[in-house]
N, C-alpha and C positions, 0 to 999 in steps of 0.2 A: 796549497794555493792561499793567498793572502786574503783575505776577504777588506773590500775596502768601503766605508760609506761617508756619506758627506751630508753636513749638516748646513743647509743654505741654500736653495736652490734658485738662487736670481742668475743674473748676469754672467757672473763667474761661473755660478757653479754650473750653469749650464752646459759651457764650454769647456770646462774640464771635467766633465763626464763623458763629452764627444771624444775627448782625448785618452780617457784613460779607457774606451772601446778596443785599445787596439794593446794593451798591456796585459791581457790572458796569455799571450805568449811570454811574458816576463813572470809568470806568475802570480800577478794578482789578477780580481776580479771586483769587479763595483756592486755591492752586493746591496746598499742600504741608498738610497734618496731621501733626505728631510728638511721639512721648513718649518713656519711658524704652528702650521695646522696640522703635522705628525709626520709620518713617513710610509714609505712604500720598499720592501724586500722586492730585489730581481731576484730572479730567476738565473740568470747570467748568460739566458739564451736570445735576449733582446737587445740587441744595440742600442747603447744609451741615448744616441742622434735620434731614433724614432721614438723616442718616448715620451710620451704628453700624459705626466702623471699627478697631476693634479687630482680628476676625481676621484681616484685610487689610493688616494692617501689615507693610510691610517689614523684617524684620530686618538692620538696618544704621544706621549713624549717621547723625543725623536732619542733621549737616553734607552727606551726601554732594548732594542737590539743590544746594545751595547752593553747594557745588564744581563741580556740571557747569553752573552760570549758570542754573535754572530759576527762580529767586525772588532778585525785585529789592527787595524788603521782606520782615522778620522779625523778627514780635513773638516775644520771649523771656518765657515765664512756666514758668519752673521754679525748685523750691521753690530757698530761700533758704538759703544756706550763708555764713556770716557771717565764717566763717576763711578758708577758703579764696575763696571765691566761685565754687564749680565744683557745677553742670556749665554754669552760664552764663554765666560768664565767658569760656570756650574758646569757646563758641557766638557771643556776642557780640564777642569780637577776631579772629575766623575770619572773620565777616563782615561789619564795617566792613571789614577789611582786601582785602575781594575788592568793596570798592565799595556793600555791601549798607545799603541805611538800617536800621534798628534802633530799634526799641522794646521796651521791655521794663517789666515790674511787678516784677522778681527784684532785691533790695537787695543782696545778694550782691559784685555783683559790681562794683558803685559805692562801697561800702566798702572792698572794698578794693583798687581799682586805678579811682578816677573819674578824675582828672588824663590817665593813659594811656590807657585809652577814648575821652575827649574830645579830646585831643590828637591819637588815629588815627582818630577822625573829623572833626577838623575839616583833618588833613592830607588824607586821601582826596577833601576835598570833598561828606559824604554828614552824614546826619540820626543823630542819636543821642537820645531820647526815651525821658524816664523820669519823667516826671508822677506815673503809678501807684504809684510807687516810694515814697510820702508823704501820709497824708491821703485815700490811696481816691481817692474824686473831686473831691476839692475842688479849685479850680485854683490849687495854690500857686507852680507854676514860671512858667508863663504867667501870671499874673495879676502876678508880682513882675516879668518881663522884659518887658513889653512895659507895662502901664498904669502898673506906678512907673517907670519910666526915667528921670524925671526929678525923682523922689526920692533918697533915699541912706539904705539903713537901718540902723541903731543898732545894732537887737537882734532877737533872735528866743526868746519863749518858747511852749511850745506841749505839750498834753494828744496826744498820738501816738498812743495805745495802745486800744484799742476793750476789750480783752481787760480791763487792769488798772480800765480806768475803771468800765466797769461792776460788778467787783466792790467798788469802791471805793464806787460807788453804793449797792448791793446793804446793803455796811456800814453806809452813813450813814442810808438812808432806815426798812431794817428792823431796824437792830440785830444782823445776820447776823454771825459772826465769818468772820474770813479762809479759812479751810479751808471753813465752807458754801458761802461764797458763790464759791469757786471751783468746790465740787464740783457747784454750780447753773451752770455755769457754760460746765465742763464736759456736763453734761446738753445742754446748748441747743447745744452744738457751737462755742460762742465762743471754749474755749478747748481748746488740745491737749492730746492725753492726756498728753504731758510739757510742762508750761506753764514752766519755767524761761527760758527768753528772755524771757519779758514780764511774768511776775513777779521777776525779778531785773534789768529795767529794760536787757537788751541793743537789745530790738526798738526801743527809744525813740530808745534812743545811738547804732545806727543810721543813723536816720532824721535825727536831729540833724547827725553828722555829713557826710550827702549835702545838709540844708541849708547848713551852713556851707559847703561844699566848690563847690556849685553858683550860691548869691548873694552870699556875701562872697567869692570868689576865693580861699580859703585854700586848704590840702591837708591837712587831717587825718586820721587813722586810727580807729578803734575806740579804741584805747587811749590815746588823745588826753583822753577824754570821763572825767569822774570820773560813776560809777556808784551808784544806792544804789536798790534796788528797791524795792520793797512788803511782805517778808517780815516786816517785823519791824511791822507797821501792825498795832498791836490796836483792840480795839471800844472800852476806854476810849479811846484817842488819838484816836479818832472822835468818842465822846460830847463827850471835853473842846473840842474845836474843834466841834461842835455850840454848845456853849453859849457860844461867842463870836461865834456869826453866823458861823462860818466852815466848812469840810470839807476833808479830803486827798484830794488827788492826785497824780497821778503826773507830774509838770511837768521837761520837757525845756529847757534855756535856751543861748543862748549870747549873752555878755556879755563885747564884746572880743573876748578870745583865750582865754576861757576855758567850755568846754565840760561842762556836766553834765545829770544827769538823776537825780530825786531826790524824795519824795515830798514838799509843800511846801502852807504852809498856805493855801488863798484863798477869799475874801471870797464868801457864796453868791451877793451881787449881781453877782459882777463876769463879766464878757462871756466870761473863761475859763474858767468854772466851768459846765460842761457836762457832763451826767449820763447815764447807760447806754452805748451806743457810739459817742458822738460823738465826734467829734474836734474840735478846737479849735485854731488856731495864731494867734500874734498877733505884729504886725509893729511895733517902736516906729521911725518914720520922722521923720527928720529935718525936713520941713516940712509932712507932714497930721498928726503924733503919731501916736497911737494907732489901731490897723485887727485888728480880728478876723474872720477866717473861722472858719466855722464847718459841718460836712458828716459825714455818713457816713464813716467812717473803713476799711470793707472792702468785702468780699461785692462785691454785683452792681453796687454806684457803684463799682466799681475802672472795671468797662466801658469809665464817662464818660471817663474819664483816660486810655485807651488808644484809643477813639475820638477824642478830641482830638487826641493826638501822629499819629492816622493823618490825621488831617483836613488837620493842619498838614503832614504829609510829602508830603499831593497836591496840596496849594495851591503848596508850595516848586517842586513840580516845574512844575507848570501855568505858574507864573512862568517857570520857569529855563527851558522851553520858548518861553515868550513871547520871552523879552527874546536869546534865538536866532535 
């Protein structure tokens, strides 16, 4: 039996502990719950849907299961520190490094140390999975490493941001200015009480850079990326790209060697021009051209992407079992 725990217990991780209730018959079991204020060991005889384990929580660092060998998988979902990448980066190089496979949804820590993370898991021999990490559910990592393999892609541009798009939407459709339509926005819970990473175009640059870093094989950093957010996007510069058949958005690119994100004008017909919170990424490929996905970009389709990289860590093993 796989023992599985998960370090994050908000939103996500709630729901995909409902989820992974039903994968005992796949061989694993959810053995660990952890947040900021320690962890709690199941049992494996409770379903994770009834579980209200807060007061129950161990006071101690949610590493220490993970140091005495009880959990052979460890999805990482805590919140997103862009400079440093803590506190999931220490979580996630603790346990690659003691053999542990690893998924996570936290960008953090792919920003800013991907190369060494992949690098000490592919020395360890173990799973490193960050799907969630980009696009919500959409499957951008999987869907570029295994169905294009024998493409070669050109370029990557791509609407990243659910938070900016929508209010860009919000602009275009109802004539909202910038500040309504974030404080609507706000309201709905889209965006955070301090929305500065994704109105100032960090979340995007980001996410750019964990594309570039994981399909072209480069190494860039954060400040690799030239930056220009949404702040300065008024309701005229809307109107006026209105009346050419076109609207703004928040478009993430990378072209070569060169990394930006920037708000940019596009055609309302075209495949990347997607409204409220969608996301949008498009791939210029070297012998199909042109390919957009297109998906939910947060919330509860993160799930899909985190269920995927677990699906793919039991299939890896059930092999590596086999071929034993």
């Amino acid at each position: 039996m796989i023992s599985c725990g998960i370090i994050g217990y908000g939103f996500l991780g709630r729901i995909l502990a409902k989820r992974l209730a039903d994968y005992r018959g796949r061989g694993l079991e959810l053995r660990m719950l952890a947040n900021s204020k320690g962890y709690l060991l199941l049992d494996g005889d409770v379903p994770p849907g009834d579980i209200t384990p807060l007061p129950r929580f161990r006071a101690s660092s949610p590493l220490e299961p993970v140091e005495r060998g009880l959990v052979d998988l460890l999805v990482v979902l805590t919140p997103t520190n862009v400079r440093t990448g803590e506190p999931g980066l220490t979580y996630i190089r603790e346990a690659l490094g003691r053999g542990v496979d690893v998924v996570t949804a936290d960008k953090g820590p792919l920003v800013v140390a991907f190369r060494e993370l992949t690098s000490l898991a592919e020395s360890m021999g173990v799973s490193f999975c960050y799907e969630a990490t980009v696009g919500g559910g959409i499957p951008i990592f999987s869907l570029a490493r295994h169905s294009l393999m024998g493409d070669r892609i050109i370029s990557i541009r791509g609407i990243l941001n659910g938070t900016t798009n929508y209010i860009l939407t919000r602009m275009h459709f109802e004539g909202l200015p910038l500040d309504l339509a974030l404080q609507e926005a706000q309201m709905m819970g889209l965006a955070e009480r301090d929305p500065s990473l994704d109105l100032e175009g960090i979340d995007s640059a980001c996410k750019i850079v964990i594309l570039a870093n994981a399909l072209l094989g480069v190494d860039k950093r954060l400040g690799d990326v030239k930056v220009r957010g949404i702040n300065q996007v008024t309701s005229d510069a809307i109107l006026a790209a209105k009346e050419l058949g076109m609207t703004i958005k928040l478009v993430g690119s990378i072209e070569g060697d060169r990394l930006s994100v920037a708000p940019r004008l596009v055609r309302l017909n075209h495949p990347l021009c997607v409204h409220g919170t969608l996301n949008a990424i498009e791939f210029k490929l070297d012998i199909m051209g042109d390919l957009t996905l297109i998906g939910r970009g947060a919330g509860e389709s993160t799930v899909s992407a985190l269920l995927s990289d677990i699906e793919w860590i039991l299939n890896r093993r059930a092999y590596l079992r086999g071929g034993r």
